[in-house]
C-alpha positions in Angstrom: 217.8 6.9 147.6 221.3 5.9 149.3 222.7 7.5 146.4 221.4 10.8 147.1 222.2 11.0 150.6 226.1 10.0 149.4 226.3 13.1 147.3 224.2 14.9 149.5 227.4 13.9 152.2 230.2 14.7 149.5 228.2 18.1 149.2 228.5 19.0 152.5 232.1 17.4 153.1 233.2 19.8 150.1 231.3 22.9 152.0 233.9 22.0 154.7 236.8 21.9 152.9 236.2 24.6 151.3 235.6 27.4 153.8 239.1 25.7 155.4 240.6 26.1 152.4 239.2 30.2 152.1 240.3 30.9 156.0 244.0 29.4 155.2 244.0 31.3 151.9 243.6 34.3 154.3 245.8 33.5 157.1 249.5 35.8 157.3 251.0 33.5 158.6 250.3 30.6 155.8 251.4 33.0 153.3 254.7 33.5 154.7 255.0 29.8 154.6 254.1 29.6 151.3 255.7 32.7 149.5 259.1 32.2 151.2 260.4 29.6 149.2 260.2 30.2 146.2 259.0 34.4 146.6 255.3 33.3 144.5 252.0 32.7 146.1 251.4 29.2 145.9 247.8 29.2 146.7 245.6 31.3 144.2 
């Protein structure tokens, strides 16, 4: 039973992560920061 609501947790932390993940994919300003180093898109 404990077990369940764990995963159920990691589930939802994960659902977090990655919708913050999708919105800094998206953000300009992010890219810049991560293109103009090295000129290639870091996240993919």
């Amino acid at each position: 039973m404990l077990r369940n609501e764990e995963e159920n947790k990691t589930d939802e932390n994960f659902d977090v992560l990655l919708s913050i993940y999708s919105d800094l994919k998206n953000d300009p300003a992010l890219k810049m920061m991560r293109t103009g180093k090295s000129g290639h898109e870091i996240l993919n």
